[in-house]
N, C-alpha and C positions, 0 to 999 in steps of 0.2 A: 531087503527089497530086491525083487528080480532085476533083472538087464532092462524087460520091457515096460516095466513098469516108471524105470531108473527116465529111460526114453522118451516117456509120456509125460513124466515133469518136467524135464528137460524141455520137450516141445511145449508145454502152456507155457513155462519159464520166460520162452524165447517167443513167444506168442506177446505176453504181457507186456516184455521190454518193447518190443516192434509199434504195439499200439502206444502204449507210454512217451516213445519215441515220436509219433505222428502230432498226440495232440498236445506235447511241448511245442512240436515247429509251428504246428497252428497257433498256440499261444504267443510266439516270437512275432506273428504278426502284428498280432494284437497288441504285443508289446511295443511296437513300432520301428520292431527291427525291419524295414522297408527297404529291399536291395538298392543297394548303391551303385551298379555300373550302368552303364548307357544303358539307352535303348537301342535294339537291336540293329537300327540301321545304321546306326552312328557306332558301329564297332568298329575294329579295327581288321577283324577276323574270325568267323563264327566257325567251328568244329563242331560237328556233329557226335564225333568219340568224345570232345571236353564236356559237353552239353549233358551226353548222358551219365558223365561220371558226378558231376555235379549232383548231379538229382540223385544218384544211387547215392555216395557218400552222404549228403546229405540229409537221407532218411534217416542215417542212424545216427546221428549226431543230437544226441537228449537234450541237453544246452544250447537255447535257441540265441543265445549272445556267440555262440561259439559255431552257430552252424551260418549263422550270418555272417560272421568275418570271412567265413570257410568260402562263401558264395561269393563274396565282395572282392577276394584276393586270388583265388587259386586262377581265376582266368583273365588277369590284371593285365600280363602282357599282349593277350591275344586283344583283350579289349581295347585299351588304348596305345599300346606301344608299336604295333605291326606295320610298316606302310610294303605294300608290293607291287613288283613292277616286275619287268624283264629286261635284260639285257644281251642285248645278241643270238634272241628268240630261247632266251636260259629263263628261268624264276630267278627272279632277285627277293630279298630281303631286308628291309633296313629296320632295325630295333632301335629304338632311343628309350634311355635309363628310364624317364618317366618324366621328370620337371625339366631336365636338359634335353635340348633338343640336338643330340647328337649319340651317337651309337662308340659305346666302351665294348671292346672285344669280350671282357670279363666279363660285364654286366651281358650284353645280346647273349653271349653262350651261356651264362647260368640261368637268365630268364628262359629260355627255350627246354633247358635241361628238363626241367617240370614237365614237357609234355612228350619226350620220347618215347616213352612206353605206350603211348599212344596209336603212334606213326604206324604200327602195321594193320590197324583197322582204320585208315583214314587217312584216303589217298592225297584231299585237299591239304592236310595238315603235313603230308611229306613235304610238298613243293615248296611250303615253307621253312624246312629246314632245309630243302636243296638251296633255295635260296640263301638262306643265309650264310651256307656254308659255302658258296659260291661269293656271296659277298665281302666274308669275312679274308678270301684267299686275294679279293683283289684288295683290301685295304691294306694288307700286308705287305702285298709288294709296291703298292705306294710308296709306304713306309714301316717295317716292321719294329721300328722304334715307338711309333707313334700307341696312346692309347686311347683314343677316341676320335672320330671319323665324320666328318660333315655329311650331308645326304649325297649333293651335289660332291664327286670326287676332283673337279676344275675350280669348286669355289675354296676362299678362303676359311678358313677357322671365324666361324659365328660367336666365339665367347673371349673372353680378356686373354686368353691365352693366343691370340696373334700375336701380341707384341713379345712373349716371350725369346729370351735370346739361348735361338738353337736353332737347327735349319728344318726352319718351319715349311712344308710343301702344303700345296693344292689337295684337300681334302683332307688335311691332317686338321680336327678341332684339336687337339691336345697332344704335346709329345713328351708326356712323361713316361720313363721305359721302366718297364715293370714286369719280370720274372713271369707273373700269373697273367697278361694278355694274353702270351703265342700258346702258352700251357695250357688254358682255357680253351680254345681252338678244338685243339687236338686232342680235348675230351669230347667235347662235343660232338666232332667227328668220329670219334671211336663210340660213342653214346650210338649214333644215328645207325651206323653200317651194324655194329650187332643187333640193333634192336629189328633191322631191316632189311640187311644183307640187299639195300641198294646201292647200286654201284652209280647211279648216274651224276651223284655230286663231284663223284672221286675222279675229274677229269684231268691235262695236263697241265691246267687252270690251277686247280688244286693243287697240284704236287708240286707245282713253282714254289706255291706259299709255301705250302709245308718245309719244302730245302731251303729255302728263306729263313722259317722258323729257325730251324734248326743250326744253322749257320750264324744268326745273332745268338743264340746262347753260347755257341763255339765264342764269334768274337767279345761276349761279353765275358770269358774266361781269362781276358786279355792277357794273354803268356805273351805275347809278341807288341805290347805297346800300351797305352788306353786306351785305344782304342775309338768310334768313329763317334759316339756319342758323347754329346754335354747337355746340360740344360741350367739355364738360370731365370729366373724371376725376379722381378723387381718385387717386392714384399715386404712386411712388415717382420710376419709368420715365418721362423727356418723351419718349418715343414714344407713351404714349398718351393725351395731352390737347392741347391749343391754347391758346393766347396771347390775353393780350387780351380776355381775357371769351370766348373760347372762338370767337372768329372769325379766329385764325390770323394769322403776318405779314403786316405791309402789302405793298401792292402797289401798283403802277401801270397804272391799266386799259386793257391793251393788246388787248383781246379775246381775248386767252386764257380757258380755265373753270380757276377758282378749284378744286383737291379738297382736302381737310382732310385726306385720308389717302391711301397709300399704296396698293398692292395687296396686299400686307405686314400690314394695319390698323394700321400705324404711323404720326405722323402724320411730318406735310411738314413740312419747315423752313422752305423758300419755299414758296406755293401754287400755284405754277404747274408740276406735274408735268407735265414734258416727253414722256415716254415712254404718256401716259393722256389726253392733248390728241391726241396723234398717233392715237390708238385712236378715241376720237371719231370722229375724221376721218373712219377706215375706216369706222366702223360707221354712223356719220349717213346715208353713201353707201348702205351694203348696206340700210339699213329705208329711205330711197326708193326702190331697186328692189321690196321688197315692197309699198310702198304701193302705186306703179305698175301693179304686176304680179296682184297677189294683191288689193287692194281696187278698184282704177282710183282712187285718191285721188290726182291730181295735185296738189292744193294743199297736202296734206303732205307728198307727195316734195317737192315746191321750198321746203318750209319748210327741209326737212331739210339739205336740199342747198344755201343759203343760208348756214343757218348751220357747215356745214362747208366751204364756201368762204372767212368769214370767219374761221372757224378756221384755216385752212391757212394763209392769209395772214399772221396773227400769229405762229404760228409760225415760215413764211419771215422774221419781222422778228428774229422777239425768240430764237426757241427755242435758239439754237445758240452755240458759244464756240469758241475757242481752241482747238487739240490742243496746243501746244507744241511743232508739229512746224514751223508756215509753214500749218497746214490748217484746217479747222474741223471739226466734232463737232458732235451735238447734246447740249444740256448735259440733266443727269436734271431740275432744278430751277429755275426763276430767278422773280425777281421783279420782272419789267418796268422796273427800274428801270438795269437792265446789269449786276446780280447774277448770279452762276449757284454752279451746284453739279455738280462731274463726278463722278459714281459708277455703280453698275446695282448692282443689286436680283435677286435669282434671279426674284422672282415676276413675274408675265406680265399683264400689257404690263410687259416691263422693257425697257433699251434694247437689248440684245442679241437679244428675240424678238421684235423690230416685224414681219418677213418672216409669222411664222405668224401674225398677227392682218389680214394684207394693208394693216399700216401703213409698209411701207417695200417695195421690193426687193432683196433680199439680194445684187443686183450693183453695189447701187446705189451711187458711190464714196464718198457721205458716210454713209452707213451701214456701210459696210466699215471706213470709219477709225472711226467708232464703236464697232463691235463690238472691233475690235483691240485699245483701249483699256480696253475696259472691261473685256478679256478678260488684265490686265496689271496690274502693279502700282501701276498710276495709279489704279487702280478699291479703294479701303479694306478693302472685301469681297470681292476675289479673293483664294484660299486655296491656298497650295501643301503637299502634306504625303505621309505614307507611300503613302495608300491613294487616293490623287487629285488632282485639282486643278480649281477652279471656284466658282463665287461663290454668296456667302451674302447676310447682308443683318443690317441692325439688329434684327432682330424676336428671331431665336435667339441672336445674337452671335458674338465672333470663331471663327474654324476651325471654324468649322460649314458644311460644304458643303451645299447643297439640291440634291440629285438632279434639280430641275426644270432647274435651270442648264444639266447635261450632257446632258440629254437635249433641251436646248433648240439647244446647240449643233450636236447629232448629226443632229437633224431639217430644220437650216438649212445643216450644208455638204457641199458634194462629194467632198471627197477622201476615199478610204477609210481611209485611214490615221488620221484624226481621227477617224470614224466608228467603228471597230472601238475605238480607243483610249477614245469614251466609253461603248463597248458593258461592257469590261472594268471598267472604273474603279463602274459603275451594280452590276454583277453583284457586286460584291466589297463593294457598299455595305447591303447590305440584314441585316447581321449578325445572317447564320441563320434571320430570319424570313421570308426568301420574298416579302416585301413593299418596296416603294418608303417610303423615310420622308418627311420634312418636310425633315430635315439630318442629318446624319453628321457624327462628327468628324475633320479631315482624316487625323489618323493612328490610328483607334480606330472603324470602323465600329458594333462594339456598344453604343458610346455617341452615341445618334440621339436625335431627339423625332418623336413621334408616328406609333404604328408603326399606324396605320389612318388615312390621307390617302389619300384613292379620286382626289382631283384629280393625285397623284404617281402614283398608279395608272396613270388609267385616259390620263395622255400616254408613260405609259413603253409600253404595249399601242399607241399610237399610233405610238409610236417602232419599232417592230419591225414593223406592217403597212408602214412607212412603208419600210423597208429592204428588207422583204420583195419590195416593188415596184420599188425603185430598184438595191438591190446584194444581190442573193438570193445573191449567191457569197458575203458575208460570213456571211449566215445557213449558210452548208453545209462553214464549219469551226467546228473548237470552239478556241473561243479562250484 
């Protein structure tokens, strides 16, 4: 067959799928796949760049169950999580998770993440992440212990966690101190300035938090004491307090940073989260490019850079264990002392999503044996059942899969055939409501928790741009 010939089947080929494409989405109405977010005026924040990426992705999407969810979820946070204001004639930004009405540094910046790429055609949608990255620098120096933030920063903490005994401030809803807060941040802010090479977030506003940041991970290395943090709870559940008057198992200070909790807000067993040390890492790196770049502050880049160099280093000594196989692994926990703990966690930085936080390379051979493992029965919280399989975590407990798992692994590998397999498994998980949850149960989708999580949302909408660029053939059947 000639070239042009080759070209012209090619073209009807691609002609066929596009109309095949159209009159599935019209059958999805019919279907009664009938959007699920507000109406318009009741949003929270309307984009013009989300709007049309919407519509474009969603042509090609064959699978009108899956081009529904696609529309339901991908602009989850802008619809109902957004509230904006200004402060001090600046944009402000407050983000809340979805069903809690209070702003997790982790969650606001990962929800937001989903829309970066965005930011340079769509000036309204900067202001919202000047905002937030302005908001997120003054919750910090509130309290850069704290993990989630009331609207009002004079009022108290709105949920069960006022009573908690730890020194709870004005604006603080939650203070459990967790590795992946201040690390989160500082992707975000390296997200926004390369995507936009704006400078106007990056004020001296900003660079307070950021030396904040970076000065609690220092004193969480505690070489010189334990440092200023405790936290305890009154509970039933040891996942949610600490040992010890509230400063966690011992350790051996190997230069690892100490986290009291999880990504999960569960706490550590050992304090040395493997998987939230390595995010450091990343992110220590990506806030000296912006110092760099976006302030000319070389003397914070090489703070920064310094101490995630000696991070790295402890790491290389201590982080890693045994696979059982002749290999090594990185272990999720230890405690410098040759302790470790092999498990993952669905939530992110877990060990299985180091690749998306640019804390590992996903070819990389000891992350590969890692993920295998964790992706297996060696892992306590991987879950096999009717409706899927993938890992959960101590937070919701056993046979509870977290959607974030599968769609974490669908975003990190090549082969199509896992890719499609987590596509199915997500689609069949949201029982009935058109939404991504927290967890599913392995064999019983309609028994989930938390059916408004914008952070499951707005990576499963990540998930499917993310296809849409890399295997648009899987998008253009229906599975």
């Amino acid at each position: 067959m000639k070239r042009r010939e080759v070209m012209m089947g090619a073209g009807a080929l691609a002609m066929s799928a596009a109309l095949s494409v159209r009159a599935l989405a019209a059958a999805g109405q019919a279907e009664g796949f009938v959007s699920k977010r507000p109406p318009v005026a009741q949003r929270g924040f309307v984009s013009k760049a989300v709007e049309a990426e919407i519509k474009a992705v969603k042509a090609k999407i064959a699978d009108p169950e899956l081009a529904w969810l696609f529309e339901n979820c991908y602009p989850n946070t802008l619809d109902t999580t957004v509230r904006l204001g200004t402060v001090d004639g600046k944009p402000d930004t407050f983000v809340i998770t979805g069903d809690i009405d209070a702003m997790w540094l982790r969650d606001s910046s990962a929800q937001l993440q989903t829309y970066v790429h965005l930011t340079p055609r769509d000036a309204d949608l900067r202001r919202v992440f000047q905002g937030a990255i302005q908001r997120q620098a003054r919750c910090i120096l509130i309290d850069s212990y704290a993990n989630a933030f009331t609207p009002d920063p004079t009022a108290k903490s709105n949920l069960s966690a006022v009573n908690d005994r730890t020194d709870m401030k004005p604006g603080v809803a939650e203070r459990k101190w967790e590795i992946d807060s201040l690390a989160y941040t500082m992707r975000l802010a390296h997200s926004y300035w390369t995507a936009t090479r704006d400078k106007t977030p990056f004020d001296a506003l900003w660079a307070q938090g950021a030396a904040r940041a970076v000065a609690t991970f220092r004193e969480q290395q505690r070489k010189d004491g334990p440092g200023p943090y405790h936290f305890q709870r009154v509970d039933p559940s040891p996942t949610e307090t600490l040992m010890f008057g509230g400063f966690g198992a011992p350790t051996r200070k190997v230069g690892l940073i100490h986290s009291g909790f999880r990504p999960s807000d569960d706490a550590c067993v050992f304090p040395f989260l493997i998987p939230s040390n390595l995010f450091a890492v990343s992110a220590l790196r990506m806030l000296a490019q912006v110092h760099n770049e976006a302030r000319g502050d070389t003397a914070a880049a090489q703070d920064a850079l310094a101490l995630a160099a000696e991070v790295q280093a402890a790491l290389d000594a201590h982080g890693k264990m045994p696979d059982g196989k002749g290999g090594q692994v990185w272990a999720f926990e230890v405690d410098g002392y040759g302790n470790a703990i092999f498990m993952d966690d669905a939530n992110v930085p877990s060990l299985s999503g180091l690749p998306l936080l640019g804390a590992a390379d996903k070819r990389d051979p000891l992350y590969v044996r890692t993920a295998a493992l964790a992706w297996s029965e060696r892992n306590p919280y991987f879950f096999k059942g009717k409706f899927g399989e993938g890992i959960g975590g101590p937070h919701i407990g056993m046979d509870m899969i977290w959607p974030m798992s599968l769609i974490t692994r669908a975003l990190i590998h090549d082969d199509d055939a896992t890719v499609a397999q987590c596509l199915k498994w997500l689609k069949a998980s949201h029982g009935g409501t058109g939404f991504m949850h927290e967890s599913f149960h392995k064999d019983d989708p309609a028994n989930f928790t938390r059916s408004w999580f914008a952070w499951a949302n707005g990576l499963f909408g990540d998930l499917i741009l993310d296809i849409a660029r890399r295997k648009p053939a899987l998008l253009a059947q229906k599975l």
